[in-house]
C-alpha positions as CSV (number, residue, x, y, z in Angstrom):
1,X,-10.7,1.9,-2.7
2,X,-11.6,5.8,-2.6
3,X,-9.9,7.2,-5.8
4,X,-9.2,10.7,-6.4
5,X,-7.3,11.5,-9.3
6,X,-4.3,11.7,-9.0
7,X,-4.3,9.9,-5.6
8,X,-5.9,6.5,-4.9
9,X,-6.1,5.4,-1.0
10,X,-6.5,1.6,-0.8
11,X,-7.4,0.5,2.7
12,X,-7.0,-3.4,3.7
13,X,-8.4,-5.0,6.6
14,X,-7.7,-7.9,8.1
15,X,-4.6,-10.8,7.1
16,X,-3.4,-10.4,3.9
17,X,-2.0,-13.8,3.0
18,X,-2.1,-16.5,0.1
19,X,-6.4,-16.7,0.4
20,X,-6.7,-13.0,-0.6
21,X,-3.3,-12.1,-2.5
22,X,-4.5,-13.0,-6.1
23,X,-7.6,-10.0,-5.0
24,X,-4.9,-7.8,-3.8
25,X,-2.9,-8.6,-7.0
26,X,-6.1,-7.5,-9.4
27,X,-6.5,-4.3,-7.1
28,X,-2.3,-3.7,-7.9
29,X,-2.3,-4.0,-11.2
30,X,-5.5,-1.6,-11.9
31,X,-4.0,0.8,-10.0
32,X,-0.2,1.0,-11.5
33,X,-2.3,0.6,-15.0
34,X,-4.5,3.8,-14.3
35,X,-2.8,7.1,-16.1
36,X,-4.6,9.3,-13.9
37,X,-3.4,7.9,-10.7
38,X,0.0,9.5,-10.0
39,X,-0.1,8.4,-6.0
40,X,-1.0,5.2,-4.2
41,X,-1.6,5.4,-0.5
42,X,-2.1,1.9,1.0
43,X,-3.6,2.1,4.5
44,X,-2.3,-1.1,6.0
45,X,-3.4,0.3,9.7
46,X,-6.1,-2.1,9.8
47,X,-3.9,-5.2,9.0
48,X,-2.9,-7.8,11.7
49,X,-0.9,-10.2,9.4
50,X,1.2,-9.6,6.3
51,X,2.4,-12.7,4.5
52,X,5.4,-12.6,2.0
53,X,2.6,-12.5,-0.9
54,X,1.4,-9.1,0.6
55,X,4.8,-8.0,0.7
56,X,5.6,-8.9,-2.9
57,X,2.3,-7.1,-4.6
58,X,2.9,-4.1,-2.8
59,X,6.9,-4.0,-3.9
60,X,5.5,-4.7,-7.0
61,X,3.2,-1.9,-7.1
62,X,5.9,0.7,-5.6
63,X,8.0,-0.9,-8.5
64,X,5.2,-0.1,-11.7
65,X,4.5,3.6,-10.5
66,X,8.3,4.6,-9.9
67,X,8.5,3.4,-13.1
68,X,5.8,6.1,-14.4
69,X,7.3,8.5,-11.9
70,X,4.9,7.9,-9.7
71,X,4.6,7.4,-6.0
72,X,3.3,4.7,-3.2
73,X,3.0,5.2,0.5
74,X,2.3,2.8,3.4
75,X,-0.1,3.6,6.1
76,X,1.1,1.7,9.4
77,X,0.6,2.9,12.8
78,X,3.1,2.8,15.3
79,X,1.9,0.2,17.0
80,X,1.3,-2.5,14.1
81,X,3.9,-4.6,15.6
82,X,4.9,-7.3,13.3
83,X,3.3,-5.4,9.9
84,X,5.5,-2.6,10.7
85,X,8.7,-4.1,11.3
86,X,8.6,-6.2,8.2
87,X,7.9,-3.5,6.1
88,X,10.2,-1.4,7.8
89,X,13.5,-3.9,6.5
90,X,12.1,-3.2,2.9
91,X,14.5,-0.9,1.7
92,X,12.5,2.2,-0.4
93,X,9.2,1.9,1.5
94,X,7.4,5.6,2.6
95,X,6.0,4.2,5.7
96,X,3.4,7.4,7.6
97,X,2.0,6.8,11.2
98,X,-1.8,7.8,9.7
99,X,-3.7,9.0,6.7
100,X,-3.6,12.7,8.0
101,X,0.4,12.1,8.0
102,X,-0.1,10.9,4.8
103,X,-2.1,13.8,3.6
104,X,-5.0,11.6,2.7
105,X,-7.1,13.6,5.5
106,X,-7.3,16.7,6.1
């Protein structure tokens, strides 16, 4: 996790599933508990499977900052097949192609 207040980027690798959920849960809750961190970008561009745990934590965590007025945003490129189109049927998700889309890069 590379945090710069008030952004946090949190990149995951790999398949995010019920092995490594309860990490990902920890990692959540720090982040929607932080007052300095007013935007989450989660770069999911290096993730090949997203199981319905996955999904939930990172509803949840959109959930905790809107409820500080804060914001989340999803890092998925293009061609993340089935990653993509499952978070692309979650109804309030701000899904960029990159992190420089993002604005996490210059």
């Amino acid at each position: 996790m590379v945090q710069r207040a008030p952004v946090a980027v949190v990149a995951l690798t790999g398949e995010i599933d019920l092995a490594n959920c309860p990490e990902l849960e920890v990692v959540v809750a720090r982040l929607a508990a932080d007052p300095g961190i007013e935007r989450v970008i989660v770069d999911l561009t290096s993730v090949g499977f997203l199981a319905a745990c996955g999904v939930r934590c990172l509803v949840g965590l959109r959930m905790r900052l809107a409820a500080k007025g804060h914001t989340l945003q999803l890092v998925v490129s293009p061609d993340a097949g089935p990653v993509r189109r499952v978070l692309a049927l979650i109804d309030g998700f701000d899904i960029a192609d990159s992190l420089v889309e993002a604005g996490a890069v210059g």
